[in-house]
C-alpha positions in Angstrom: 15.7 -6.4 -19.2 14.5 -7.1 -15.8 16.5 -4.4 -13.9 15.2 -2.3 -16.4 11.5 -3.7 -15.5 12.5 -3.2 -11.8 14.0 0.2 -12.7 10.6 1.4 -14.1 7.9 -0.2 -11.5 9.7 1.3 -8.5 10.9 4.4 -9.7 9.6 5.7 -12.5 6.4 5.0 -12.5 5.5 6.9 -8.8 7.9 9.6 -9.6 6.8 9.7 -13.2 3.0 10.5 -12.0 3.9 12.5 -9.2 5.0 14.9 -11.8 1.8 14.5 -13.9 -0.4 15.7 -10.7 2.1 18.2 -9.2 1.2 20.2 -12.4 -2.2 20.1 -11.5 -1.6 20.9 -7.5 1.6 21.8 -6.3 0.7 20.7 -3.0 0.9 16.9 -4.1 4.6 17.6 -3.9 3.9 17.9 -0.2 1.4 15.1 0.5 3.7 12.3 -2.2 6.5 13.4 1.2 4.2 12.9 3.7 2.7 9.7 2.2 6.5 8.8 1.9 7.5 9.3 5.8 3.9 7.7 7.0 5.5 4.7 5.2 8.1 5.0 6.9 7.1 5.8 10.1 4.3 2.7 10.3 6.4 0.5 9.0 10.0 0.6 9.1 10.0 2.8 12.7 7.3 0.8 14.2 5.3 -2.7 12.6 8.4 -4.4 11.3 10.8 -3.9 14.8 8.1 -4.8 17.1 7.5 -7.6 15.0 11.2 -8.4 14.8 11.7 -8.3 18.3 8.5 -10.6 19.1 9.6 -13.1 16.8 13.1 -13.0 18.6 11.6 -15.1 21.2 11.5 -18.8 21.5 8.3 -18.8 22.5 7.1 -17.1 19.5 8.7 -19.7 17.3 6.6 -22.3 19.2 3.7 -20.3 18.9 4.1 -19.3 15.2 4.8 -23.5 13.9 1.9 -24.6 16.5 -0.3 -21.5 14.8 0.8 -21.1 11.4 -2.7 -19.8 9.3 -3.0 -17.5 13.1 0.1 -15.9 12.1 -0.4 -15.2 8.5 -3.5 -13.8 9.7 -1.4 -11.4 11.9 0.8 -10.8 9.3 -1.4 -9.5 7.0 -3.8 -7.3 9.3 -0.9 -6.0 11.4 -0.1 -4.1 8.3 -3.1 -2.8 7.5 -3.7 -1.7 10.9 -0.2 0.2 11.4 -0.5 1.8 8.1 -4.2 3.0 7.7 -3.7 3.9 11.0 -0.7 6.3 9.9 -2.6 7.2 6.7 -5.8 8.7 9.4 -3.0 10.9 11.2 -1.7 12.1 8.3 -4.7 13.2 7.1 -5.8 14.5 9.7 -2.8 16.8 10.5 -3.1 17.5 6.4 -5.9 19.9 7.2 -5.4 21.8 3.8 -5.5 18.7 1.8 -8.4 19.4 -0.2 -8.4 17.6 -3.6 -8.3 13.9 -4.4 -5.1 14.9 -6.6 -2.9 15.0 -3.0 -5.0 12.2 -1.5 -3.8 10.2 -4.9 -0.1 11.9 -4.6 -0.4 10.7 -0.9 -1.0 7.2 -1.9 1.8 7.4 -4.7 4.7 8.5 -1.9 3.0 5.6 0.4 3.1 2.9 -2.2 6.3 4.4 -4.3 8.9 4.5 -1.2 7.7 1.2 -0.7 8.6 -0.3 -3.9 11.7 1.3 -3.1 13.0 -0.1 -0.3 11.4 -3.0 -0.2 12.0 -4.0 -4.5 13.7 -1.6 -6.0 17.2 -1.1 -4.2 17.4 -4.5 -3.0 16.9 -5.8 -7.0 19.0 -3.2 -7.9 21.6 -4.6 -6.2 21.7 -8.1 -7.4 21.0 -10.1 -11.3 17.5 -11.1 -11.1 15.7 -13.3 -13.9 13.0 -11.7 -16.1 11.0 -13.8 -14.8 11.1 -13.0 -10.7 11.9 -9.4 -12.5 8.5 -8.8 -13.6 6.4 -10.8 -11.4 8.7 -8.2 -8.4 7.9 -5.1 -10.6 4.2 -6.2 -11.5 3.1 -6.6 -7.8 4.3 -3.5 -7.1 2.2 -1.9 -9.2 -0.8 -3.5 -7.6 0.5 -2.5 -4.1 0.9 1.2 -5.1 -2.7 1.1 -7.0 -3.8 -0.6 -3.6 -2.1 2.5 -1.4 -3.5 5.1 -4.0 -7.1 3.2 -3.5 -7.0 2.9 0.7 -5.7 6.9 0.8 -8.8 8.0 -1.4 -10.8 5.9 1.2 -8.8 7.7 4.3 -8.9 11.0 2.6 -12.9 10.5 2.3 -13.8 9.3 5.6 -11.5 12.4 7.2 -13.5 15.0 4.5 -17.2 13.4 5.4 -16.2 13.3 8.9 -16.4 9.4 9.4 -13.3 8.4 10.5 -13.6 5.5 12.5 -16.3 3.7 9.6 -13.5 4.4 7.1 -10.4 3.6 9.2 -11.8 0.1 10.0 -13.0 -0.4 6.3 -9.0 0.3 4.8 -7.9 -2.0 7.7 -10.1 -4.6 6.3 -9.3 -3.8 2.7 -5.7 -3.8 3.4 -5.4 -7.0 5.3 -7.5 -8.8 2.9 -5.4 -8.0 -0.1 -2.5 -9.5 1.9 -4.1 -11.9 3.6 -5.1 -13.8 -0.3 -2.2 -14.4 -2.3 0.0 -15.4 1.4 -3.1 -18.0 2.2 -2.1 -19.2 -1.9 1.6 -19.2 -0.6 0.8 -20.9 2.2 -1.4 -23.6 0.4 1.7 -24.0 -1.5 0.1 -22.0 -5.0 2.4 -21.3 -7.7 3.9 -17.5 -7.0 2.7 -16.6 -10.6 -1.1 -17.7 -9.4 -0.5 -15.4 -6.3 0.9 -12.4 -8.5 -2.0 -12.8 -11.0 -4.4 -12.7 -8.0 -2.8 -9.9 -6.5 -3.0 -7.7 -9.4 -6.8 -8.3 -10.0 -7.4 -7.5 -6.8 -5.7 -4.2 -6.7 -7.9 -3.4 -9.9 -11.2 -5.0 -8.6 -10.7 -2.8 -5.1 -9.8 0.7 -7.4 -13.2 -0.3 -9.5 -15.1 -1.3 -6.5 -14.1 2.2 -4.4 -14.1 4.7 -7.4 -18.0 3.2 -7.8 -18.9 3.0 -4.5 -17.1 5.8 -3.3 -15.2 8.1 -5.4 -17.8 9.0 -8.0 -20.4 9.8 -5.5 -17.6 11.7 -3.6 -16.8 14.3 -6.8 -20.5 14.8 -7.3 -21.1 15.8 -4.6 -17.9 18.1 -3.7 -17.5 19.2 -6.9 -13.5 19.3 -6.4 -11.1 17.7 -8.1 
């Protein structure tokens, strides 16, 4: 039962929509890629080596015991930074990207090959409980809802021709929905209090940004 939880958080569910909104824009096909490889690119090229390599150092490991909240601090902004960061290039190169159905595709392929490689083919590959199963599965839900959410944000700072304002507001974003449930891991939280958190987040930031944001947005564009 849990693989089959796994099974359906990390692959069917991104792929599964992906299809639903290619039929209304083929060229989410394109964006769901490039949302994919900025993934990719910010993370697995760049963010996690560099931070590999720094915390290859024994001066880092001083550093890190001597500054442990500092360091979950870096953790979780150092993430937002590399990848809204990739998210603004994309878009930007994306010139064509018109419709908020490729900014959500975008977000889909971001989030999706996340769950991916980071849940899905490692779980895949080994008996996990129900238990760990769905609290794996459930926060990758979140971080996909999260992804779609901060590419809409991108995608609308790049459109109104605020980039910068924007940028810095999904670098917030994004480091604050890490930087929560870690600070419950690190205040030694149950993991199920840190899921439960995460999720409600990724639902209070989609609210807070389709009201804020969105809504406003297709008003006044009129696309869609």
């Amino acid at each position: 039962m849990g693989t089959i939880w796994i099974f359906l958080t990390c692959f069917v569910v991104p792929f599964g929509l992906l299809s639903m909104f290619v039929k209304k824009n083929k060229r989410c096909l394109l964006t769901f890629g490039i949302g994919a490889l900025t993934f990719f690119v910010s993370q697995v090229l760049l963010r996690i080596p560099l931070l590999e390599w720094w915390q290859s150092h024994a001066s880092t490991q001083v550093w890190i015991i001597a500054n442990s909240f500092l360091y979950v601090l870096l953790l979780s902004f150092s993430a937002g930074l590399f990848e809204e960061t990739g998210r603004l290039v994309s878009f930007k190169l994306l010139k064509k990207t018109d419709t908020l159905y490729e900014a959500i595709a975008f977000g889909l392929g971001h989030g999706g090959i996340e769950a991916i490689l980071l849940v899905g083919v490692p779980a895949l590959s080994q008996t996990l409980s129900l238990e760990n199963a769905l609290l794996a599965g459930s926060e990758r839900i979140a971080a996909i809802l999260v992804h779609i959410t901060l590419s809409i944000v991108i995608f609308i700072g790049v459109k109104k021709g605020q980039n910068l304002l924007y940028w810095a507001l999904a670098v917030m974003l994004h480091g604050l929905f890490n930087l929560i449930p870690l600070m419950i891991t690190y205040l030694s939280g149950p993991l199920f209090l840190s899921e439960c958190v995460l999720f409600t987040l990724a639902i209070g930031l989609f609210v807070g940004v389709y009201f804020l944001m969105i809504k406003e947005y297709i008003k006044d564009e009129k696309i869609f």
